[in-house]
N, C-alpha and C positions, 0 to 999 in steps of 0.2 A: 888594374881595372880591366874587366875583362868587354869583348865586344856587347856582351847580350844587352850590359848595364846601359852603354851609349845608348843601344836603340832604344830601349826601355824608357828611358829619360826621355827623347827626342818626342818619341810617339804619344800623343793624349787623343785618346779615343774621344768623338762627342766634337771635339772642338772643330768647327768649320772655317776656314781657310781664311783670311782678310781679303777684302776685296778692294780693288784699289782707292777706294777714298776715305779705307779706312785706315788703312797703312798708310797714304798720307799723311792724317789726321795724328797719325801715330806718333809720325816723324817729326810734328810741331810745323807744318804748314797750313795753311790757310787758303780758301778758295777766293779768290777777288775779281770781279766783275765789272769792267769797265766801262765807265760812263758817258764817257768823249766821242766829241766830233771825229776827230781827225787820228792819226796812228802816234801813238808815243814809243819813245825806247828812254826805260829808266833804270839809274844801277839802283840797286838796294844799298840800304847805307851799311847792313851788319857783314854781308858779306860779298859787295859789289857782282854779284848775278843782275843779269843784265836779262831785263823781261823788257817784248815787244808786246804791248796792246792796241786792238784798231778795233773798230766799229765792225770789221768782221770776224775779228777773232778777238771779243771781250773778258773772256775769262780762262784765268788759267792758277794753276798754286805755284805758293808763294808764301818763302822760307819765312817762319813766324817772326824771328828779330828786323826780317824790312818789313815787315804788316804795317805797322806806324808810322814810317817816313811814307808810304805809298798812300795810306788815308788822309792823311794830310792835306792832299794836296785837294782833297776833294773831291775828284775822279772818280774813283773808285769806290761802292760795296762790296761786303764781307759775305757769302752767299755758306748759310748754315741748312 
């Protein structure tokens, strides 16, 4: 295989670039907005990442297999 074919392949004219919440979205995460008083720190249960959420910093993404254990608990919306 010669170099020209890589580029070739790589390049798709027209297509504009992902922008970060989309490539998120891409990746199977989730945006969640926290609801609470006070500051939490919670592992996710799929892959124990540890998200800090507080009344000042409420939102952030969040691996789609802990989406479930994190609503749960009530805290938290899903921000589409």
């Amino acid at each position: 295989m010669n170099e020209q074919n890589d580029v070739g392949a790589a390049y798709r004219p027209g297509l504009a670039p992902l922008t970060e919440s989309q490539a998120q979205r891409s990746t199977g995460m989730s945006h969640l907005v926290y609801r609470g008083a006070g500051t939490v720190i919670i592992a996710g249960t799929c892959f124990r990442r540890v998200y800090v959420f507080s009344p000042k910093q409420p939102e952030q993404w969040v691996e789609a297999e802990d989406v479930g254990a994190l609503m749960s608990t009530g805290y938290f919306l899903i921000r589409r």
